[in-house]
N, C-alpha and C positions, 0 to 999 in steps of 0.2 A: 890295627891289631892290638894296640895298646888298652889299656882299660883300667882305666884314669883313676874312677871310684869304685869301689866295691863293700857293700856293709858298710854304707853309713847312716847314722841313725842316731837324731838328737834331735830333742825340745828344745827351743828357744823362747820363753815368756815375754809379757811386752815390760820394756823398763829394765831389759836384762840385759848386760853386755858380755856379748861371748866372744874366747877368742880363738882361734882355729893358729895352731902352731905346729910347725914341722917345715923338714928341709925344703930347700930347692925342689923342687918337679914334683912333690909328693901330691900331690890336686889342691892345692890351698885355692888359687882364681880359678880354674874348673869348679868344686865345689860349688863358690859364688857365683861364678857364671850361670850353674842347674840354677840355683835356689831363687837369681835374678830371673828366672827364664830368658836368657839370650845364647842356652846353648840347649839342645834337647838333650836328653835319655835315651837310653835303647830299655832300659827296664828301672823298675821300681816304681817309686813313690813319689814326688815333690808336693807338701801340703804347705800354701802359707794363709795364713790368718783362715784355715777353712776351704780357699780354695785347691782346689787339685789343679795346680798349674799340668802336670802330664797330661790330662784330660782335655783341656782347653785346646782349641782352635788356635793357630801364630796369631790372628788379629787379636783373638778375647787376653791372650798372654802378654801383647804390647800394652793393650788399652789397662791392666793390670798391674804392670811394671812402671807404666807412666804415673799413674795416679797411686800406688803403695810403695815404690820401692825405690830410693836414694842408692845412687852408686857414685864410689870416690873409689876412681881408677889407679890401676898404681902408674898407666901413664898419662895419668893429667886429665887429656881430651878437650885440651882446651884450641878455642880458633885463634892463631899466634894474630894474625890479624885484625881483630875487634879488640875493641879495650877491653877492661877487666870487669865494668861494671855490666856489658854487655853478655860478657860467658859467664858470669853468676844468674845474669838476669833469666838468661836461658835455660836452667832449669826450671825457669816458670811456663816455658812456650808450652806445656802439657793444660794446660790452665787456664791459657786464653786461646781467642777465633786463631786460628792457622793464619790468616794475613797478619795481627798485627806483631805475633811471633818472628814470619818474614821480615817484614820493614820496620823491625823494632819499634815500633810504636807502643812502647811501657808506657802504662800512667804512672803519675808523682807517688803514688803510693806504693807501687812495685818498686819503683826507684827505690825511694825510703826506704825498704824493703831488702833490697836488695845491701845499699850502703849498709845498714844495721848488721846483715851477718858479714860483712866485710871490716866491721870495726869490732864484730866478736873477736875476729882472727887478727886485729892491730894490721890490715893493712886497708883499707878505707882513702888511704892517702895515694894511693894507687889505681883507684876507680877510675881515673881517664887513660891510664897508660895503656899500650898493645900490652897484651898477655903473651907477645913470641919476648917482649923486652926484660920479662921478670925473671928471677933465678929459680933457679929450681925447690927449694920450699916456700918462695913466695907462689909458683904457681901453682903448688901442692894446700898452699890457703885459699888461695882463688878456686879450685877444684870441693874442696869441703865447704864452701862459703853457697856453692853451688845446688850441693846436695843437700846443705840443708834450708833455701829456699825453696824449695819443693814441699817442703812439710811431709816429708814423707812418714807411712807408718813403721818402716825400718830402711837402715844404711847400712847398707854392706861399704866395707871399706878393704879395701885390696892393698896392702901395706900400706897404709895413710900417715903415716909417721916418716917413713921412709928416708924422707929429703927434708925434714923439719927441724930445725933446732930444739935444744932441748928440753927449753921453756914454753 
């Protein structure tokens, strides 16, 4: 009965960082969630890069979201269990065959790869630990470290600062 969004309406260019501000509950991760396609609409519009994600089929919207759009959750999403270089790695599993996504089978280059945007974010040194063992902005870098080996054409970030120190 609620209705989250109403009248929203904005460009976003590429190379442009926008930021969506406002209280508690007001739809800040609704909004992302439409714009990710992982939540439907009842009405309107969702265009990204051209596509009409509302129009789209749920499979053409995953195959979509996989291959354009980085999300850095506000809770993490990470498997506490696998080390750190494996939940980075994982935003690659869109990328490669489905089995070697299952049995982690990275090539040295992925790898590399992945370490790379993990010494963007100064924790590299952490790439063997479980991800349930890091503190809360450390797994908040493991989480961005994530989204941006996907290469995506954009990152939505859902409080991504959140639990980060200042620096």
């Amino acid at each position: 009965a609620v209705r989250a969004l109403k009248g929203v309406d904005f460009d976003a260019r590429q190379g442009e960082l926008l930021m969506i501000v406002g209280p508690s509950g007001c739809g800040k991760t609704t909004l992302l969630s439409v714009i990710a396609g992982t939540l439907d609409i009842d009405g309107g519009e969702i265009n990204v890069f051209g596509s009409a994600l509302h129009a789209l089929k749920p499979r053409h919207v995953t195959e979509f979201r996989k291959s354009h759009v980085g999300f850095i959750f506000q809770q993490f999403n990470l498997a506490g269990r696998l080390d750190v270089l494996t939940n980075v790695l994982m935003g690659r599993a869109f990328h490669v065959p489905v089995w070697r996504a299952v049995v982690k089978a990275w090539s040295d280059e992925e790898k590399a790869q992945g370490l790379s945007a993990l010494e963007q974010l100064d924790i590299a040194w952490l790439s063997a630990q479980r991800a349930e063992t890091l503190s809360g902005g450390q797994q908040q870098r493991v989480a961005i470290a994530r989204a941006l080996i996907q290469q995506p054409d954009i990152i939505l970030a859902d409080e991504p600062i959140a639990s980060l120190d200042p620096e």
